[in-house]
Residue, then its C-alpha position, 0 to 999 in steps of 0.5 A: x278097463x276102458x277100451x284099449x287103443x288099436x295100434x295103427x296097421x302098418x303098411x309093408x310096402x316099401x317104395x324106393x326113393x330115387x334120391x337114395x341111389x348109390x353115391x356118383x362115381x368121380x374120376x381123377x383126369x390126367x391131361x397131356x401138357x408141353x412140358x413135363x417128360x414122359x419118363x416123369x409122369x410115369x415116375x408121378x404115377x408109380x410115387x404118388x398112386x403106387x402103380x407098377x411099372x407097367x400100369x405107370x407107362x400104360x396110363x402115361x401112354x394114354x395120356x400122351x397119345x390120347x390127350x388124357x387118362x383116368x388115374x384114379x376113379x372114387x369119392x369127389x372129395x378123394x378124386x378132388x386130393x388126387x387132382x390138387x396132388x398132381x397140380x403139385x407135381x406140376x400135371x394138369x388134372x381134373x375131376x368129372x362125374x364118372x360116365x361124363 
């Protein structure tokens, strides 16, 4: 038998990759407008988010007093659905990167 071939050793360190970090976190923003009533914002986020009342009128709250609120928090892509479903309900929306 001729010599037999050695497997190569193998190195168990493992090295983290900082590429490889969780996926971003994207938020769907409400913004405040002059046009569209409070009671019909609220009704928005009950009809297309599912929210109960409460947290409707707490979110509609916050983005009639403080300019805007974070509705949804999630994928981009997803956030970037809800975004263009509120510009179908007539509301200005957006998306930005979690934290920013």
């Amino acid at each position: 038998m001729m010599g037999a071939l050695a497997a190569p050793e193998l190195d168990e360190r493992v090295e983290l990759d900082e590429a490889a970090s969780p996926p971003a976190v994207w938020q769907t923003v409400v913004w405040n407008d002059p046009v569209n009533l409070m009671s019909y914002v609220a009704r928005v986020f009950r009809t297309y988010f599912g929210f109960d009342q409460a947290k409707a009128e707490r979110l509609m709250l916050a983005v009639h007093e403080q300019g805007h609120a974070v509705v949804a928090e999630g994928p981009r892509e997803q956030m970037e659905m809800h975004a263009q479903a509120m510009h179908g309900y007539a509301l200005w929306a957006t998306v930005r990167k979690a934290g920013e």
